[in-house]
PDB file with one MODEL, atoms N, CA, C and O in Angstrom:
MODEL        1
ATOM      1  N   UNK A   1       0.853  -1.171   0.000  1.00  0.00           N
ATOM      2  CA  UNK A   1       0.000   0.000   0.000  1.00  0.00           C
ATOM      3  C   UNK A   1       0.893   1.226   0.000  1.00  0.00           C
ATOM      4  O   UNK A   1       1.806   1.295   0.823  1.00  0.00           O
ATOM      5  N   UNK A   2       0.729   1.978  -0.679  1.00  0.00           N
ATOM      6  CA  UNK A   2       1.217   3.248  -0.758  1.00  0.00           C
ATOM      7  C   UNK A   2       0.745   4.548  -0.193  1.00  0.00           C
ATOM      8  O   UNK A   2      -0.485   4.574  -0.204  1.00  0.00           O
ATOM      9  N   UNK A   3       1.359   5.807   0.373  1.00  0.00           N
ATOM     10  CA  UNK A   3       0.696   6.489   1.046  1.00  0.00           C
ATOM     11  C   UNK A   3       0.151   7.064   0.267  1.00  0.00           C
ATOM     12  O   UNK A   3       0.465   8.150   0.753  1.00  0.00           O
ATOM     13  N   UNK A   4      -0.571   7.399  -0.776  1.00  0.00           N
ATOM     14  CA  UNK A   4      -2.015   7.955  -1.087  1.00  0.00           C
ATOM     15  C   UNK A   4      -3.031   7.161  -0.831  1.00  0.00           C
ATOM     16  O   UNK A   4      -3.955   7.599  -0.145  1.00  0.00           O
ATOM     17  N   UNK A   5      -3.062   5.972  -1.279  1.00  0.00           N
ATOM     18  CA  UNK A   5      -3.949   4.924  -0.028  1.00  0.00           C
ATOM     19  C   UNK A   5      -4.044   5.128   1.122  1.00  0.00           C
ATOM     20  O   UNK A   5      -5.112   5.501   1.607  1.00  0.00           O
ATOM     21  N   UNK A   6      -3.077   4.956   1.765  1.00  0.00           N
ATOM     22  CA  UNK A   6      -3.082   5.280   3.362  1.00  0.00           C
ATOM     23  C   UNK A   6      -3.933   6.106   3.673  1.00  0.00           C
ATOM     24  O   UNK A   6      -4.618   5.818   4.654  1.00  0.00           O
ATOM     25  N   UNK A   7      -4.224   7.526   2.909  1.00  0.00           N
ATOM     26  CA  UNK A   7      -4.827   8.903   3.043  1.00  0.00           C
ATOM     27  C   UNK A   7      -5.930   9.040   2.841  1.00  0.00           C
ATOM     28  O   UNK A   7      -6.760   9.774   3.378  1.00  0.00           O
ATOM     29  N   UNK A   8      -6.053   7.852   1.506  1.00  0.00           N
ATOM     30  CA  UNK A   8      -7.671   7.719   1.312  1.00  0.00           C
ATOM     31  C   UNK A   8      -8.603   6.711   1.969  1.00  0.00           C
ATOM     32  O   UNK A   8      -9.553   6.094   1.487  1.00  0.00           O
ATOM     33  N   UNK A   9      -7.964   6.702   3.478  1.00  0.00           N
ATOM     34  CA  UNK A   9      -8.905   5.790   4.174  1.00  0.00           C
ATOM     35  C   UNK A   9     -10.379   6.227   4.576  1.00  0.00           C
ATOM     36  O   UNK A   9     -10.593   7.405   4.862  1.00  0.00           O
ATOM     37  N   UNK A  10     -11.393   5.283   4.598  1.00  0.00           N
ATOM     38  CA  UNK A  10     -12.432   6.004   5.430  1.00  0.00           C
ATOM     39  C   UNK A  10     -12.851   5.423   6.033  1.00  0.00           C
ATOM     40  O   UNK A  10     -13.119   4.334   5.527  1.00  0.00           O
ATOM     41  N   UNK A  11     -13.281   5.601   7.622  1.00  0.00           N
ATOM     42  CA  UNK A  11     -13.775   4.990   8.505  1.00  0.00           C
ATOM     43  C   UNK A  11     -15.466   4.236   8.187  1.00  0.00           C
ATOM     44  O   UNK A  11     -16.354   4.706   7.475  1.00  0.00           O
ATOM     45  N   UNK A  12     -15.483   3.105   8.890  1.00  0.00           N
ATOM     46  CA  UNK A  12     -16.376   2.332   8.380  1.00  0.00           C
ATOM     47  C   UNK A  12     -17.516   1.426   9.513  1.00  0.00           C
ATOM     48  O   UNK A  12     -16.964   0.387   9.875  1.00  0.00           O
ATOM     49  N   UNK A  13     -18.103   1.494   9.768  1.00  0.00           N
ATOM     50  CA  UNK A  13     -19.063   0.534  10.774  1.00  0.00           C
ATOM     51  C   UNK A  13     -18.967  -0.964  10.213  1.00  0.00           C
ATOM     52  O   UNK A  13     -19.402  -1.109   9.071  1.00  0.00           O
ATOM     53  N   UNK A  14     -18.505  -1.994  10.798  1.00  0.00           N
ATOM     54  CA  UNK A  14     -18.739  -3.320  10.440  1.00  0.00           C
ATOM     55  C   UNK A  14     -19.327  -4.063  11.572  1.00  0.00           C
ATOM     56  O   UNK A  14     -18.991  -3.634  12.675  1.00  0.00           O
ATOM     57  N   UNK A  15     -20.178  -5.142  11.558  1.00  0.00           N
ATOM     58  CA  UNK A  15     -20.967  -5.643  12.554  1.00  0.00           C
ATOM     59  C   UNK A  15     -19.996  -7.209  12.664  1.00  0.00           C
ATOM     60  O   UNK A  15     -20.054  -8.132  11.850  1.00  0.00           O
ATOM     61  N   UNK A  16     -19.082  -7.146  13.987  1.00  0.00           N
ATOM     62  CA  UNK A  16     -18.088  -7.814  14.243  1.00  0.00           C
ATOM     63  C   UNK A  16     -18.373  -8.619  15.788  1.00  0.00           C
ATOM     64  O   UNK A  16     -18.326  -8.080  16.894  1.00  0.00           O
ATOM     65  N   UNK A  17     -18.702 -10.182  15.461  1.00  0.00           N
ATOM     66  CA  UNK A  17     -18.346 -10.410  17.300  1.00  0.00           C
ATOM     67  C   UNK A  17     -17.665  -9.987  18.123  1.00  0.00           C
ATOM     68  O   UNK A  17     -16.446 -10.059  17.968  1.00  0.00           O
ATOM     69  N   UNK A  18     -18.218  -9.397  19.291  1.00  0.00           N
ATOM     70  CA  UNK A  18     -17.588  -8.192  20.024  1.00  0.00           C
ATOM     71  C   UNK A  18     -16.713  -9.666  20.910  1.00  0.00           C
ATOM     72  O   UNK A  18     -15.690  -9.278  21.474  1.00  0.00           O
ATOM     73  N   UNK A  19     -16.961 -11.059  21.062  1.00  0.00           N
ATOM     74  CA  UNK A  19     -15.842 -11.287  21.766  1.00  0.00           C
ATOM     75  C   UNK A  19     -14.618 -10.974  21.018  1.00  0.00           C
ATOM     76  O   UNK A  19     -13.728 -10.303  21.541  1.00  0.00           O
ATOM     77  N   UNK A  20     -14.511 -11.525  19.564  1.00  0.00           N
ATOM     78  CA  UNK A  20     -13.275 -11.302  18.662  1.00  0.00           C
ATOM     79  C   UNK A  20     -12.700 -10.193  18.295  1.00  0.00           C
ATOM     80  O   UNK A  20     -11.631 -10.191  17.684  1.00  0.00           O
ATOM     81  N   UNK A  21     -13.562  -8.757  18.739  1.00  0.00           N
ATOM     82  CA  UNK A  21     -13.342  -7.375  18.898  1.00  0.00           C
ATOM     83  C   UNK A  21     -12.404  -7.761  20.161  1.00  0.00           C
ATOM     84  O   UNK A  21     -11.268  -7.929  19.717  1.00  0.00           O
ATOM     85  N   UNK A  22     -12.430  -7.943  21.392  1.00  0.00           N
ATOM     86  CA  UNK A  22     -11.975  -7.464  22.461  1.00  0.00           C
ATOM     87  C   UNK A  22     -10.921  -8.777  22.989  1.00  0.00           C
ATOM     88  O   UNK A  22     -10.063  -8.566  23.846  1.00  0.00           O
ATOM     89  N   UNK A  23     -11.112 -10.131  22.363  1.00  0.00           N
ATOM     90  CA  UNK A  23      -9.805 -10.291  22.042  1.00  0.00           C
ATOM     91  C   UNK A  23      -8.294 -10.268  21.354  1.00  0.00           C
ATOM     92  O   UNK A  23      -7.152 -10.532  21.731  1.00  0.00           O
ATOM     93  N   UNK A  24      -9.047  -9.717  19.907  1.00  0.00           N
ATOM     94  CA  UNK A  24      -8.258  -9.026  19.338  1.00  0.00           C
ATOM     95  C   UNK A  24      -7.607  -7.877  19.802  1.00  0.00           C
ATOM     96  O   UNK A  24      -6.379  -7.862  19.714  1.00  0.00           O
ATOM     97  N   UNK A  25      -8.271  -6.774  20.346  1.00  0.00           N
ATOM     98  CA  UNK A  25      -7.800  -5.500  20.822  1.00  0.00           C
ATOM     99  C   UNK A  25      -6.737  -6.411  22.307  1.00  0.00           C
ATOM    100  O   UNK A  25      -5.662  -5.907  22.632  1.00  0.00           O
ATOM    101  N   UNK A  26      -7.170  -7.508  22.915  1.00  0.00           N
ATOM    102  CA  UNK A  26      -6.313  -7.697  23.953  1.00  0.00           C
ATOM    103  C   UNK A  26      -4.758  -8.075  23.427  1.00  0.00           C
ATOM    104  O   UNK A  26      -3.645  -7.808  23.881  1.00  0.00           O
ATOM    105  N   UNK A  27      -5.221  -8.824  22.256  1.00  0.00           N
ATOM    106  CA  UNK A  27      -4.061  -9.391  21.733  1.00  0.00           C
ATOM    107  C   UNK A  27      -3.122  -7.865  20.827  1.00  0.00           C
ATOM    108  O   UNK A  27      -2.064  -7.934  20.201  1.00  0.00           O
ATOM    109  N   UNK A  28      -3.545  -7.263  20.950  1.00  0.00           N
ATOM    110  CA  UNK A  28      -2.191  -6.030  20.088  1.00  0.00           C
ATOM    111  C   UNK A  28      -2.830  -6.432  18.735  1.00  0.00           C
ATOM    112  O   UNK A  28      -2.002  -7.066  18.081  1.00  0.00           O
ATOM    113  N   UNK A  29      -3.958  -6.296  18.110  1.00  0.00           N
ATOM    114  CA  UNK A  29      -3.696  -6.608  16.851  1.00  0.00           C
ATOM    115  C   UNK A  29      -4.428  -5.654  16.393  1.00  0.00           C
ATOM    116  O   UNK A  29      -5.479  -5.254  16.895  1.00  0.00           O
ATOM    117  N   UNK A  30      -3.848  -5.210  15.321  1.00  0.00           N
ATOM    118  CA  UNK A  30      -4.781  -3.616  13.910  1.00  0.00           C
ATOM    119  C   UNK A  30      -5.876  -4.776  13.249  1.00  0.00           C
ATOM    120  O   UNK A  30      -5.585  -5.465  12.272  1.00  0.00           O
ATOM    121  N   UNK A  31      -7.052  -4.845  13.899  1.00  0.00           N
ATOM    122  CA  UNK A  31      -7.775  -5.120  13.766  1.00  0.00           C
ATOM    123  C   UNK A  31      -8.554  -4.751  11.946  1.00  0.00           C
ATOM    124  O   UNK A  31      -9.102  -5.569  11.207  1.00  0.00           O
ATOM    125  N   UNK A  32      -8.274  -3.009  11.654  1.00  0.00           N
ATOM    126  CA  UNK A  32      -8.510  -2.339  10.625  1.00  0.00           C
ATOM    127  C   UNK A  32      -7.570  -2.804   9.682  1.00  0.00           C
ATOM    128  O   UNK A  32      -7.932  -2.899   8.510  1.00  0.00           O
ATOM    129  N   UNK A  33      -6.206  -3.164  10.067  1.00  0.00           N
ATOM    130  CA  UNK A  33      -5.572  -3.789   8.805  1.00  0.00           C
ATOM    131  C   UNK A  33      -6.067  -5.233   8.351  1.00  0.00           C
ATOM    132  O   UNK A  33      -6.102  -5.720   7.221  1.00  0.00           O
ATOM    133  N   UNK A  34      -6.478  -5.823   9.706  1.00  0.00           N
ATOM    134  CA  UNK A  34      -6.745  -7.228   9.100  1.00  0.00           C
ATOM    135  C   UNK A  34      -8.117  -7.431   8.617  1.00  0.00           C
ATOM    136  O   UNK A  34      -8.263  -8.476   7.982  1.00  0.00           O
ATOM    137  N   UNK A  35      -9.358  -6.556   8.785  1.00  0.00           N
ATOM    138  CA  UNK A  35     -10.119  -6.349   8.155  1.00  0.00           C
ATOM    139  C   UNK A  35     -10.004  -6.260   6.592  1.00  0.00           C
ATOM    140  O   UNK A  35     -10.524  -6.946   5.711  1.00  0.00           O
ATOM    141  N   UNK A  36      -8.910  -4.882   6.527  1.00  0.00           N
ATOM    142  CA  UNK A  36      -8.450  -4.552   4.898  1.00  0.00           C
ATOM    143  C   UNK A  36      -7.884  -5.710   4.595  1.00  0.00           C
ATOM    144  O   UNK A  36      -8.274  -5.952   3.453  1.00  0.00           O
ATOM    145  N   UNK A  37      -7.135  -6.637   4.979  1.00  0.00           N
ATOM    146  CA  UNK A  37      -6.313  -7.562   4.095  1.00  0.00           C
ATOM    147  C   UNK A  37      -7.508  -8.362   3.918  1.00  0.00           C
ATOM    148  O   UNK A  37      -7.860  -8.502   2.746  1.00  0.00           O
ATOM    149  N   UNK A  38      -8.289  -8.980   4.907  1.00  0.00           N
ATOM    150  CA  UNK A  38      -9.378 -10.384   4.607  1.00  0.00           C
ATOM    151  C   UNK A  38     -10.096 -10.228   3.371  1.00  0.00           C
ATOM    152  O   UNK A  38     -10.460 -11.173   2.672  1.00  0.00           O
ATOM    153  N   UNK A  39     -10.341  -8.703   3.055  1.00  0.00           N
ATOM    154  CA  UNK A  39     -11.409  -8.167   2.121  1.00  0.00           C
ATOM    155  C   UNK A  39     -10.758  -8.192   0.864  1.00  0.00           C
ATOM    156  O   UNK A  39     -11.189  -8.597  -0.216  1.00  0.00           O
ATOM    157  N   UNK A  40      -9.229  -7.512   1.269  1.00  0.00           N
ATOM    158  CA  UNK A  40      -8.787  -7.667  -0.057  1.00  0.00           C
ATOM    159  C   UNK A  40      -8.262  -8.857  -0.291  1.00  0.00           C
ATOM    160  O   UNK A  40      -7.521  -8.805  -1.273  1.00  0.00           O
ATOM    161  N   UNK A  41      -8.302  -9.531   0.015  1.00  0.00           N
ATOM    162  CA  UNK A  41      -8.284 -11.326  -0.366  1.00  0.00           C
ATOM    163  C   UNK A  41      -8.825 -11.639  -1.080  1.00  0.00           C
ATOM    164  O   UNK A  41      -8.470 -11.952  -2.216  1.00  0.00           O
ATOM    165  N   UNK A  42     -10.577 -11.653  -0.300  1.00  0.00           N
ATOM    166  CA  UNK A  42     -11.042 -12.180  -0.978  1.00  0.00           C
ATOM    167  C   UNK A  42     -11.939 -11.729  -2.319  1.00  0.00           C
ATOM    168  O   UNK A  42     -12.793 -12.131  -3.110  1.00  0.00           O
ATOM    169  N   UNK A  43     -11.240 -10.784  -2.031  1.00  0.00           N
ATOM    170  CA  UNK A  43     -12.103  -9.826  -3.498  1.00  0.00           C
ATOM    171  C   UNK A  43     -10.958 -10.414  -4.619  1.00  0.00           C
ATOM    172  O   UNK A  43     -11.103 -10.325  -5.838  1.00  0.00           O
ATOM    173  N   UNK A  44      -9.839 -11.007  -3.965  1.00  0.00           N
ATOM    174  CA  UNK A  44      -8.702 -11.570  -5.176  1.00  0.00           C
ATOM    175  C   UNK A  44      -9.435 -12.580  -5.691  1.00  0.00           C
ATOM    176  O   UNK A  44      -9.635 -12.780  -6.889  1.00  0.00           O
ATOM    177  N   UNK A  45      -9.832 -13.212  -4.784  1.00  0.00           N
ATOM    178  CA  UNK A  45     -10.459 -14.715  -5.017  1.00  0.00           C
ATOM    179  C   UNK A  45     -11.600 -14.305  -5.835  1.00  0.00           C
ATOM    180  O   UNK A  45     -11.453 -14.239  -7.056  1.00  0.00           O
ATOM    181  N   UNK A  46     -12.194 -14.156  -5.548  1.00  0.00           N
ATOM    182  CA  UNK A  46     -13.777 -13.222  -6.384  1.00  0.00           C
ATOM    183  C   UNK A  46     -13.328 -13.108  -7.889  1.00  0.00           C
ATOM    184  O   UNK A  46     -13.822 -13.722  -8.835  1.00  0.00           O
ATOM    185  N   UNK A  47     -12.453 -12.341  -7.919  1.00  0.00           N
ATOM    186  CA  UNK A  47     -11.936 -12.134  -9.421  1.00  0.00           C
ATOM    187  C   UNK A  47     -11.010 -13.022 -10.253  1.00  0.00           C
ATOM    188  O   UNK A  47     -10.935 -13.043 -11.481  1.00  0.00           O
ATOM    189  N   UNK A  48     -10.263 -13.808  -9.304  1.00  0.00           N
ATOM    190  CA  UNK A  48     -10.104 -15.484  -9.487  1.00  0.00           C
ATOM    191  C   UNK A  48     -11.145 -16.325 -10.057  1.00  0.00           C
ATOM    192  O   UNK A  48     -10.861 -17.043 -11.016  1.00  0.00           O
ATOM    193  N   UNK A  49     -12.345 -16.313  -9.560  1.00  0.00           N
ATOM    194  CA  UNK A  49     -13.051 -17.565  -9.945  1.00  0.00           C
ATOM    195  C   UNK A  49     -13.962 -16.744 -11.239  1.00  0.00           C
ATOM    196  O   UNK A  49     -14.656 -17.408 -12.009  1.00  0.00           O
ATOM    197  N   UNK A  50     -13.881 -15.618 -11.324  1.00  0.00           N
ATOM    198  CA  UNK A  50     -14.818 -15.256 -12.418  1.00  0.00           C
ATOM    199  C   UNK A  50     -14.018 -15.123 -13.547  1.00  0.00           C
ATOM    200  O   UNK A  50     -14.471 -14.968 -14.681  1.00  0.00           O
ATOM    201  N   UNK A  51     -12.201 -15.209 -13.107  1.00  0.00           N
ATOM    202  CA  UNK A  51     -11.780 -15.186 -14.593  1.00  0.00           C
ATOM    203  C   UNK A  51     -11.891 -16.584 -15.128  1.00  0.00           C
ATOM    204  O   UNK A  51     -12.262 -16.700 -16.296  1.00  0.00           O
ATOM    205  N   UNK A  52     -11.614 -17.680 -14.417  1.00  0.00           N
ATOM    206  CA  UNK A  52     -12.298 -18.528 -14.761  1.00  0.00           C
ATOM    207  C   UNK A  52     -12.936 -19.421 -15.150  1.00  0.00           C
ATOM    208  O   UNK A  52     -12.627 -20.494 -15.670  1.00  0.00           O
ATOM    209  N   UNK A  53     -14.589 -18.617 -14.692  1.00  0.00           N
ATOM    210  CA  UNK A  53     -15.603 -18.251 -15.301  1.00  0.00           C
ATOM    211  C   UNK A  53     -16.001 -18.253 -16.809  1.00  0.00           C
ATOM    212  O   UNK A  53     -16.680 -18.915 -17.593  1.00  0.00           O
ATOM    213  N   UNK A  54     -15.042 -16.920 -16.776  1.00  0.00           N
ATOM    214  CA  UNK A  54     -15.169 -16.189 -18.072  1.00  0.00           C
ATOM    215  C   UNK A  54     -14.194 -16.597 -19.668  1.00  0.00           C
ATOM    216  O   UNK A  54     -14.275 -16.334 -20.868  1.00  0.00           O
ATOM    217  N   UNK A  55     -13.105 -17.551 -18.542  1.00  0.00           N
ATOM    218  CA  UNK A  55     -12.309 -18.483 -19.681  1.00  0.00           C
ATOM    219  C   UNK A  55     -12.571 -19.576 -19.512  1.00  0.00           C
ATOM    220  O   UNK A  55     -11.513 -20.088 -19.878  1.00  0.00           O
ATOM    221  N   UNK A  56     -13.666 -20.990 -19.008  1.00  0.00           N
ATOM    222  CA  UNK A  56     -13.840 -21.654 -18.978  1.00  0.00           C
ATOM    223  C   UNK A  56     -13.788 -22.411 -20.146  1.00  0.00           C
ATOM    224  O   UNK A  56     -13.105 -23.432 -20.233  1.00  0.00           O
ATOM    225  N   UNK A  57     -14.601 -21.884 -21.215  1.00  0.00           N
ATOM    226  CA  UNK A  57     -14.780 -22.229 -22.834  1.00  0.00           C
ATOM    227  C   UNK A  57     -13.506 -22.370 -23.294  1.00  0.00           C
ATOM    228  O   UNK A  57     -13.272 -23.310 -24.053  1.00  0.00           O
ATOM    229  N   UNK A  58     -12.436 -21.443 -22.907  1.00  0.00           N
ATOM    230  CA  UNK A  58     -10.956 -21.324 -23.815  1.00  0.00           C
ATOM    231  C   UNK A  58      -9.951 -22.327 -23.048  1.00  0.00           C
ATOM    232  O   UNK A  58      -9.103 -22.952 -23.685  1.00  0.00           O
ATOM    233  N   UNK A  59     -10.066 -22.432 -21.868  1.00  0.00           N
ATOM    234  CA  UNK A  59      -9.324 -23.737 -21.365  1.00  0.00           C
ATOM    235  C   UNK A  59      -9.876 -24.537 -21.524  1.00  0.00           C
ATOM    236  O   UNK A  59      -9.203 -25.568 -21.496  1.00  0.00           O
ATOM    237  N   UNK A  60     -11.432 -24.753 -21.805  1.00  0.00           N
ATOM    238  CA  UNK A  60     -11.489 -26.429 -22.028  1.00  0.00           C
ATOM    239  C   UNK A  60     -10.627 -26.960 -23.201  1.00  0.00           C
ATOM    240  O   UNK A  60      -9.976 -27.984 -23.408  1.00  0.00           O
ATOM    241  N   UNK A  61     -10.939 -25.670 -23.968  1.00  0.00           N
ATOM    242  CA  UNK A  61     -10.824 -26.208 -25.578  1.00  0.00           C
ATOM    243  C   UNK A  61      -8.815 -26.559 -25.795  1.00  0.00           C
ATOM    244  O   UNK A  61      -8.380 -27.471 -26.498  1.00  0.00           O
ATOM    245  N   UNK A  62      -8.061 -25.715 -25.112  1.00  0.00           N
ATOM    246  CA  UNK A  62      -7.185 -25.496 -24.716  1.00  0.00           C
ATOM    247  C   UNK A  62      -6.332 -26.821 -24.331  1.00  0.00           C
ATOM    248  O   UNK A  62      -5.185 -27.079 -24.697  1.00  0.00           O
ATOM    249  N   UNK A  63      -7.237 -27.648 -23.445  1.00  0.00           N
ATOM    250  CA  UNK A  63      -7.149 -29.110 -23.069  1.00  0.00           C
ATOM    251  C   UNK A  63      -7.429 -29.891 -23.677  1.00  0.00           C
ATOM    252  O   UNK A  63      -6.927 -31.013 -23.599  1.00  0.00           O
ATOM    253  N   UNK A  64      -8.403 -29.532 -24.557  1.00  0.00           N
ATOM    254  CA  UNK A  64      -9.002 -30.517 -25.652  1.00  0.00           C
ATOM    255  C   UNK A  64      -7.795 -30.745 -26.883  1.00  0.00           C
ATOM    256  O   UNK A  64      -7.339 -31.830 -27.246  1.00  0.00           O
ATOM    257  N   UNK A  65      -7.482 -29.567 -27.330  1.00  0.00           N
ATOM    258  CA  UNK A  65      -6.320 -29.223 -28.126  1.00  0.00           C
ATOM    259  C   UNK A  65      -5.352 -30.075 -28.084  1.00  0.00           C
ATOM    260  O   UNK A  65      -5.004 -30.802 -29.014  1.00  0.00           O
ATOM    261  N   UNK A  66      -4.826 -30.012 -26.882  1.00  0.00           N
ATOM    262  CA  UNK A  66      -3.251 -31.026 -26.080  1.00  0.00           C
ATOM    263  C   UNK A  66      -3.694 -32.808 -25.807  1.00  0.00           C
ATOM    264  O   UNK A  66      -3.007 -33.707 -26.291  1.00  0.00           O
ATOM    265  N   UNK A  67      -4.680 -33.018 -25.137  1.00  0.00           N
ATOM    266  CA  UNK A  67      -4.788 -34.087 -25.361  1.00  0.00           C
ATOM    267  C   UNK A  67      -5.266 -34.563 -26.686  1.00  0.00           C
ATOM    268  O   UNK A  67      -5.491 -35.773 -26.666  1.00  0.00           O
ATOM    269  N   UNK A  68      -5.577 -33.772 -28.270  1.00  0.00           N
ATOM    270  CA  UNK A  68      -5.372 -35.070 -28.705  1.00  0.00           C
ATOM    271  C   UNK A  68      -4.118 -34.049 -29.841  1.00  0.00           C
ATOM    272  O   UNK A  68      -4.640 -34.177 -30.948  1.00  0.00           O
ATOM    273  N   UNK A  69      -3.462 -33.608 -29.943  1.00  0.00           N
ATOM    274  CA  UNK A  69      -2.436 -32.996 -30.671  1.00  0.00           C
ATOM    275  C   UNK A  69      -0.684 -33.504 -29.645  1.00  0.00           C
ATOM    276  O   UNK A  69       0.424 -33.800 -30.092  1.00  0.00           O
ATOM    277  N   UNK A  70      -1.209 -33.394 -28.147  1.00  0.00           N
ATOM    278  CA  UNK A  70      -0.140 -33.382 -27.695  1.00  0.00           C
ATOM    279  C   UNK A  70       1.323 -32.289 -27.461  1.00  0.00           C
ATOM    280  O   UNK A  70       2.033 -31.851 -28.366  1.00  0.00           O
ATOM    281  N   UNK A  71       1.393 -32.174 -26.777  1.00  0.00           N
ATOM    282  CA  UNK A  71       2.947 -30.878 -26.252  1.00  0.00           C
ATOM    283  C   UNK A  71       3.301 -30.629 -27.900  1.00  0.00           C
ATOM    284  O   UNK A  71       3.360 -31.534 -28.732  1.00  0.00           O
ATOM    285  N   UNK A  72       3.483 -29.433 -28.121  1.00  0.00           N
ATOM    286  CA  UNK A  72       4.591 -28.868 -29.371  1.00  0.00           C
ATOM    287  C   UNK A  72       6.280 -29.442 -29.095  1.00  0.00           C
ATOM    288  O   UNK A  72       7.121 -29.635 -29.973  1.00  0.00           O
ATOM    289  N   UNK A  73       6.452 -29.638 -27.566  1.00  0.00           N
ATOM    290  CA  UNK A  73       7.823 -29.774 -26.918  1.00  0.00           C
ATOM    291  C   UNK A  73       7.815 -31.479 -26.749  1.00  0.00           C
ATOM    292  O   UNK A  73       8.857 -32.016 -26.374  1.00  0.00           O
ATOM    293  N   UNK A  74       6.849 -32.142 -26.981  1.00  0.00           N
ATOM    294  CA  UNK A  74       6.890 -33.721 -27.098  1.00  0.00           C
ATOM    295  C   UNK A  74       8.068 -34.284 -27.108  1.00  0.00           C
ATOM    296  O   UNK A  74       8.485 -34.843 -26.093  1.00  0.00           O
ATOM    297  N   UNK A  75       8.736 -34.234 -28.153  1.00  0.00           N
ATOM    298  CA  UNK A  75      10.030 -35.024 -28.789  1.00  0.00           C
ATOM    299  C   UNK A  75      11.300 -34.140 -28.316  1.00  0.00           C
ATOM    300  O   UNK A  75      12.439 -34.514 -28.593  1.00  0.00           O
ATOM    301  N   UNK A  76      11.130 -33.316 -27.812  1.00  0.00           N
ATOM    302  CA  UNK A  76      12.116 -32.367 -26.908  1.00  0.00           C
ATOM    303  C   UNK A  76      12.877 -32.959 -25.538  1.00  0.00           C
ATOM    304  O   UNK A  76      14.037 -33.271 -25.266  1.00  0.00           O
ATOM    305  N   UNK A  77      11.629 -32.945 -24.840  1.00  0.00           N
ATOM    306  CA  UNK A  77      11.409 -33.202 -23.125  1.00  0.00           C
ATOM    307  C   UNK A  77      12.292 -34.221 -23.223  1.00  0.00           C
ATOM    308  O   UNK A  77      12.400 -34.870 -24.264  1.00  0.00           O
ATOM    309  N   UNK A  78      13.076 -34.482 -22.045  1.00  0.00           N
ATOM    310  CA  UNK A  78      14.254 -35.587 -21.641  1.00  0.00           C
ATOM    311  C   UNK A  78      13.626 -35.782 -20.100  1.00  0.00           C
ATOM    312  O   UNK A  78      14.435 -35.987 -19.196  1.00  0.00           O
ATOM    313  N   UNK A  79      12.155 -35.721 -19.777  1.00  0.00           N
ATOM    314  CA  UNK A  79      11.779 -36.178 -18.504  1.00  0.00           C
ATOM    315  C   UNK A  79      10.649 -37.240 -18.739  1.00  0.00           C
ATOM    316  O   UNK A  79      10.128 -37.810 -17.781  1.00  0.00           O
TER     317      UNK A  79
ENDMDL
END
């Protein structure tokens, strides 16, 4: 994260088990960072499964291709 991020934070209400609020706060932990990281996780993942998604058709075919054409590197490989 870079500090223009940093700057463009904005405070936020989230509805959080207050035990895991107040063991967290016991334990020393930035609760607000680990919020930001979980989210931005899984918003990775999110955009993970919809790419995909959205290439499902081109890797099948992709696989289809290789198993019956086989590696371009076939007669290459020494493994």
């Amino acid at each position: 994260m870079n500090a223009t991020n940093a700057r463009r934070r904005r405070g936020t209400n989230l509805t959080i088990d207050p035990t895991l609020v107040s063991e967290g706060k016991e334990a020393g932990l930035n609760l607000s960072k680990i919020a930001e990281e979980a989210i931005r996780s899984a918003l990775r993942l999110k955009q993970q499964e919809q790419w995909v998604n959205e290439n499902a058709e081109a890797i099948a075919e992709y696989n289809r291709r290789i198993e019956e054409r086989g590696m371009f590197n076939e007669g290459l490989r020494q493994f």
